[in-house]
C-alpha positions in Angstrom: -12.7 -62.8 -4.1 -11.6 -60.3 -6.5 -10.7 -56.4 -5.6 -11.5 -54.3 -7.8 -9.7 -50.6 -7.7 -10.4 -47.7 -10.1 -8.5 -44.4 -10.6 -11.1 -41.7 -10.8 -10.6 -38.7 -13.0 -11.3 -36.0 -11.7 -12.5 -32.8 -13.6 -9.6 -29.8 -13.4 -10.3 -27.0 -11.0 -11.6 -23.9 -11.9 -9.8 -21.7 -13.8 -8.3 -18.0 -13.2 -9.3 -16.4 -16.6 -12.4 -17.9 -17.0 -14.0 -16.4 -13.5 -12.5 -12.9 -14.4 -13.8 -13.1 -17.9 -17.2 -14.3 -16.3 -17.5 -12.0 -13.6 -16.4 -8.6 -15.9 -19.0 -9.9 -18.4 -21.3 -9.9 -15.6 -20.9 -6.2 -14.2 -20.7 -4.8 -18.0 -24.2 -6.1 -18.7 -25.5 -5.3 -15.2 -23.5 -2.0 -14.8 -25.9 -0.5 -12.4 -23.9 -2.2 -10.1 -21.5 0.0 -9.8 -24.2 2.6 -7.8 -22.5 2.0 -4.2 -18.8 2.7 -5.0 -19.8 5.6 -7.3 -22.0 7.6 -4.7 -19.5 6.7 -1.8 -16.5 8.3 -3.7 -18.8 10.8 -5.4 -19.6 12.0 -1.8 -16.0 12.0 -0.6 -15.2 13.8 -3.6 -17.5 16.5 -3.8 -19.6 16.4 -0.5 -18.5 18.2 3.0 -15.8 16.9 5.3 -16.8 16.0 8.8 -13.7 16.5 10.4 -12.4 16.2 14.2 -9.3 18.8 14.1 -10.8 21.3 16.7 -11.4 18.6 19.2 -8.2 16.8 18.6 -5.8 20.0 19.1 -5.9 20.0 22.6 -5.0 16.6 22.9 -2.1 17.2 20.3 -0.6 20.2 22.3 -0.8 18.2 25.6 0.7 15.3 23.8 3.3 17.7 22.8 3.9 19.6 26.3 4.2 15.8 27.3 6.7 14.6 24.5 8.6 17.4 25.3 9.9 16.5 28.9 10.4 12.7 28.0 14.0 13.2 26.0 12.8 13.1 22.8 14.4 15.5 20.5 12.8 18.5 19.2 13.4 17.7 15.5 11.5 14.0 15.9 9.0 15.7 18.0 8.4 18.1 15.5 7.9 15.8 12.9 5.4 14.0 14.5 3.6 16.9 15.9 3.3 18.1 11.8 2.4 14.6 10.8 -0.5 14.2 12.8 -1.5 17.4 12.6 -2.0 17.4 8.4 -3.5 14.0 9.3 -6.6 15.4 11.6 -6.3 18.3 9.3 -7.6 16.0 6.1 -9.4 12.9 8.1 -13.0 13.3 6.7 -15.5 11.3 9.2 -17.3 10.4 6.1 -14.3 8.0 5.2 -15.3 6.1 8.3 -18.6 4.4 5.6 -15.5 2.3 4.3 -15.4 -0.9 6.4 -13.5 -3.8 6.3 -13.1 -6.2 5.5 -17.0 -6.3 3.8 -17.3 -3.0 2.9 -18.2 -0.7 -0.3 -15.1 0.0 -2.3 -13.6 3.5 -2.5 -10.7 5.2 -4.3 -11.5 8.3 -2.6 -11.3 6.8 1.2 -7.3 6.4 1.3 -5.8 10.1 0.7 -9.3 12.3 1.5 -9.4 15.4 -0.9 -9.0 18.7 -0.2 -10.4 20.2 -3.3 -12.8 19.5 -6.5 -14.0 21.2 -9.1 -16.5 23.2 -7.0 -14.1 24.6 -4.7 -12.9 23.8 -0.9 -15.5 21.7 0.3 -17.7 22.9 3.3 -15.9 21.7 6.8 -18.8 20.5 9.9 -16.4 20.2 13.0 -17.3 17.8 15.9 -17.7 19.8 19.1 -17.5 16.9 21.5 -16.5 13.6 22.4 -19.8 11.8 22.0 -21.0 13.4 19.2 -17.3 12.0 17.5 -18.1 8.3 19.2 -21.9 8.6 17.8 -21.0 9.2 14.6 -18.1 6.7 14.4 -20.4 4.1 15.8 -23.4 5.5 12.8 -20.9 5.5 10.0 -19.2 2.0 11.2 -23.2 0.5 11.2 -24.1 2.0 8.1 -20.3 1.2 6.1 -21.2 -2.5 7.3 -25.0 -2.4 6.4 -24.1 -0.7 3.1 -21.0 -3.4 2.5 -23.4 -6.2 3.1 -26.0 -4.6 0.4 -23.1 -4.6 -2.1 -21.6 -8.0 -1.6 -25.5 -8.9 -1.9 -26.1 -7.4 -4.5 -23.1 -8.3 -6.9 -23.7 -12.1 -5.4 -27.4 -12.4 -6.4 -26.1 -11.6 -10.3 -23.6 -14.4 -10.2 -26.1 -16.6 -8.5 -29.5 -15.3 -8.9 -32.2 -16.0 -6.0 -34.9 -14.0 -4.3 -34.7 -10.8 -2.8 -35.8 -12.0 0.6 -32.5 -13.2 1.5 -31.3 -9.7 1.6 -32.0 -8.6 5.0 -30.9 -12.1 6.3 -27.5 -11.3 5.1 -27.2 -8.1 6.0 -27.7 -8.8 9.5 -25.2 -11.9 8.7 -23.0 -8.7 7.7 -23.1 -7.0 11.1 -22.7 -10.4 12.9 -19.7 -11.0 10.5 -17.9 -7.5 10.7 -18.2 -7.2 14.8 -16.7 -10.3 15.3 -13.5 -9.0 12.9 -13.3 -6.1 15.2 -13.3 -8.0 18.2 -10.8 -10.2 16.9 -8.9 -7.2 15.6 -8.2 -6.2 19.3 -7.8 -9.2 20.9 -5.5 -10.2 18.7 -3.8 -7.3 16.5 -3.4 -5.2 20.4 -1.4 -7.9 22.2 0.6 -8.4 18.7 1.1 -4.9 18.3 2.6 -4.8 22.0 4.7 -7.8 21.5 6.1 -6.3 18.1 6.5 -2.9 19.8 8.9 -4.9 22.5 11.0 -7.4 20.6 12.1 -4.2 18.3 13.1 -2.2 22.3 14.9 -5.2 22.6 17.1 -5.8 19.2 15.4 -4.8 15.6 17.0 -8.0 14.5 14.3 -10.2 16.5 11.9 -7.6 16.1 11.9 -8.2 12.2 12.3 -12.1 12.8 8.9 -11.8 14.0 7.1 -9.4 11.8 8.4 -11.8 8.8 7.1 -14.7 10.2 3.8 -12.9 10.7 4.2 -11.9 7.1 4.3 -15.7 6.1 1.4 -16.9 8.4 -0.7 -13.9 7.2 0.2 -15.3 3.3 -1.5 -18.6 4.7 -4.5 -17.3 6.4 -5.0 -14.4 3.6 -6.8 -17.1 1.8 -9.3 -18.3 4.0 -9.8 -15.0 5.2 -10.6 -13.9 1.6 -13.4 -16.0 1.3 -15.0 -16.1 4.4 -17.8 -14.0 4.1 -18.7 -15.7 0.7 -20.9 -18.3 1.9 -23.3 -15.6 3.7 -24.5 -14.2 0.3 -24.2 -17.1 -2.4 -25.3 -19.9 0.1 -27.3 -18.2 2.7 -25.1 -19.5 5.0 -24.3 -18.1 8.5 -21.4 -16.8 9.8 -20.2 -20.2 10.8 -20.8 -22.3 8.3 -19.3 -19.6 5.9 -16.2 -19.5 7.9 -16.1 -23.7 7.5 -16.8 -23.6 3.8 -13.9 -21.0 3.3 -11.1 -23.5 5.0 -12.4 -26.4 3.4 -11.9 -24.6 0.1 -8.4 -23.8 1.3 -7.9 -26.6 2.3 -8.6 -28.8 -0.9 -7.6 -25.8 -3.5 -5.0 -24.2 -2.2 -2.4 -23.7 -4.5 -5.0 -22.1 -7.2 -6.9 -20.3 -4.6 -3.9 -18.3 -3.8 -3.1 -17.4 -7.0 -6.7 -16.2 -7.6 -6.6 -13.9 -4.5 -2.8 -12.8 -5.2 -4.2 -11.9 -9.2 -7.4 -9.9 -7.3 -5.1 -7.7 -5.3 -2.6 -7.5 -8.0 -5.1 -6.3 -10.5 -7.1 -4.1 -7.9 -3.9 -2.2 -6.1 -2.4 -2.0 -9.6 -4.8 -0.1 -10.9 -5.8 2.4 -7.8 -2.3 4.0 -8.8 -3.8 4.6 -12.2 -6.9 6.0 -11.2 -5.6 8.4 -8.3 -3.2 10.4 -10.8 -5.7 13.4 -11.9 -5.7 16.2 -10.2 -8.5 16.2 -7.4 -9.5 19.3 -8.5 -10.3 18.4 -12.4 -13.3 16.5 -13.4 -10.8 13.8 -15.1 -10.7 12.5 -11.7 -14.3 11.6 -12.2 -13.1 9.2 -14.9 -10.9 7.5 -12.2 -13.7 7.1 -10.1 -15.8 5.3 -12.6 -12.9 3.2 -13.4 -12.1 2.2 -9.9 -15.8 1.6 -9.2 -15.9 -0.9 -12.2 -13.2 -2.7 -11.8 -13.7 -3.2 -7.9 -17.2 -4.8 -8.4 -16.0 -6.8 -11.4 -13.2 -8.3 -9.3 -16.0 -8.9 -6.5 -18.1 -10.6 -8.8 -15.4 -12.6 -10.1 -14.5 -13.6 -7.1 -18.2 -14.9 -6.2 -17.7 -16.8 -9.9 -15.0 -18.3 -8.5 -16.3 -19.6 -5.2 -18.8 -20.7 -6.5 -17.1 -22.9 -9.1 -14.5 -24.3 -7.0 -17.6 -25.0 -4.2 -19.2 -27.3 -7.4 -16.0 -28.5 -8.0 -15.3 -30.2 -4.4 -18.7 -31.6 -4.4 -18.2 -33.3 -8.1 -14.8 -34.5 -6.8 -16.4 -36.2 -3.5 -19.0 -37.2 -5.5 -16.7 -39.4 -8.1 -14.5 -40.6 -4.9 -17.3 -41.6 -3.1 -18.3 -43.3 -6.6 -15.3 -45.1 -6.9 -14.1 -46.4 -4.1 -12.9 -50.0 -3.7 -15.8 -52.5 -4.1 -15.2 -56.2 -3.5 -16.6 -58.7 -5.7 -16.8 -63.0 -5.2 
């Protein structure tokens, strides 16, 4: 009886350069794809504000009437008071259509303008509480239904297929999203609180914590990155697209992290770049087209990549399963 062993070789991992290189290669000849982020920022830009600041002073002078009886000192509470009040003041409803974590991209959605080229733009205050609740919940549905149409649309150029599975993932999108939000308060609430009470206690344990949160966010950032990917370039539900993403973490981890840690880099980087014009010149127009290219070539790199490395695992099961030890008499 003689065992007989061999070392496979496996084929390297996909690389960094090649996915950006194949994904901006893919959004300059298909540069209609850019559409989403352009109108969204477009409108943010040069459309109305929707804004809540009538409905929210009264709850902001009640807030303050309450501050001010509690010991807190009249400088802090003025600070805050003037804080939130230029925050209600410039918080545009309309920035509400960018969701996360699928969402359409927009440069526009962080600091809202005050101004463009064509002057102040027209203000639409919210009267009432459920008119505000309505149109959060509208502008939540329609930021995931549009997100899901993007992250469809960019997938189906990196991995073509027919337009039929469009609807299926956009209502993967709404399954997908809702559950984030759910686990954003049942989770980020009771961390929030915790947080909020180790730093009453003694800032020293208070930061402990928040930097060991900082180092199991660096380890789920990953995973998390991915986890919608499966929905548009696989068909895949929300489960199996969650799987797909940790099993990809889990066998091409060291690379994948680098890949997402690149994507921010490169897409953070440049948002300082395109936000310096002046809101109110049209040079901030060329910002906007720059942000909206670069956004949806990073997204459709990041399908290139996915989908390599998801090729990759199954080649490199495929040669183990190959190669395992046979015995021969």
């Amino acid at each position: 009886m003689n065992l007989k062993n061999e070392t496979p070789t496996l084929p390297p991992p996909p690389g960094i350069i090649g996915s950006l290189r194949a994904g901006f290669d893919t959004i300059a000849a298909h540069i209609t794809a850019i559409t989403l982020p352009l109108a969204l920022d477009l409108l943010l830009w040069l459309g109305p504000h929707i804004s809540m600041n009538q409905l929210i002073q009264p709850v902001l002078a009640e807030f303050q009437s309450f501050a001010s009886g509690t010991g807190i000192s009249a400088s802090d509470l003025k600070n805050a008071m003037a804080m939130y009040t230029q925050f209600f003041q410039q918080f545009n409803l309309l920035g509400v259509l960018r969701t996360f974590p699928i969402g359409v991209p927009s440069l526009m959605s962080g600091e809202m303008p005050l101004g463009s080229p064509l002057g102040a733009p027209a203000v639409l205050q919210v009267d009432s509480l459920g008119h505000l609740f309505g149109l959060l919940l509208l502008f939540t549905l329609g930021g995931w239904i549009f997100g899901g149409l993007y992250f469809r649309w960019v997938a189906s150029l990196i991995v073509p297929d027919t337009s039929a599975a469009t609807i299926r993932a956009i209502l993967q999108t709404i399954l997908y999203s809702f559950l984030w939000f759910l686990l954003a308060w049942m989770i980020g609430l009771p961390i929030g609180l915790l947080l909020y009470i180790l730093f009453a206690i003694n800032s020293l344990i208070g930061e402990g914590a928040l930097l060991l949160l900082g180092f199991l966010s660096m380890w789920l950032i990953v995973p998390v990155f991915f986890s919608s990917f499966g929905i548009y370039l696989h068909r895949q539900n929300v489960l199996m697209s969650f799987l797909s993403s940790f099993q990809i973490t889990r066998f091409a981890l060291p690379t994948s992290s680098l890949f997402v840690l690149t994507m921010l880099l490169i897409g953070i980087g440049l948002n300082f770049l395109w936000a310096i014009p002046d809101n109110t010149s049209w040079l901030t127009l060329v910002g906007i087209l720059g942000h909206a290219f670069i956004m949806t070539a990073l997204l459709a790199s990041s399908f290139v990549y996915y989908r390599d490395t998801t090729a990759w695992l199954q080649s490199v099961f495929e040669k183990l399963r190959a190669t395992t030890p046979t015995q021969q008499a």
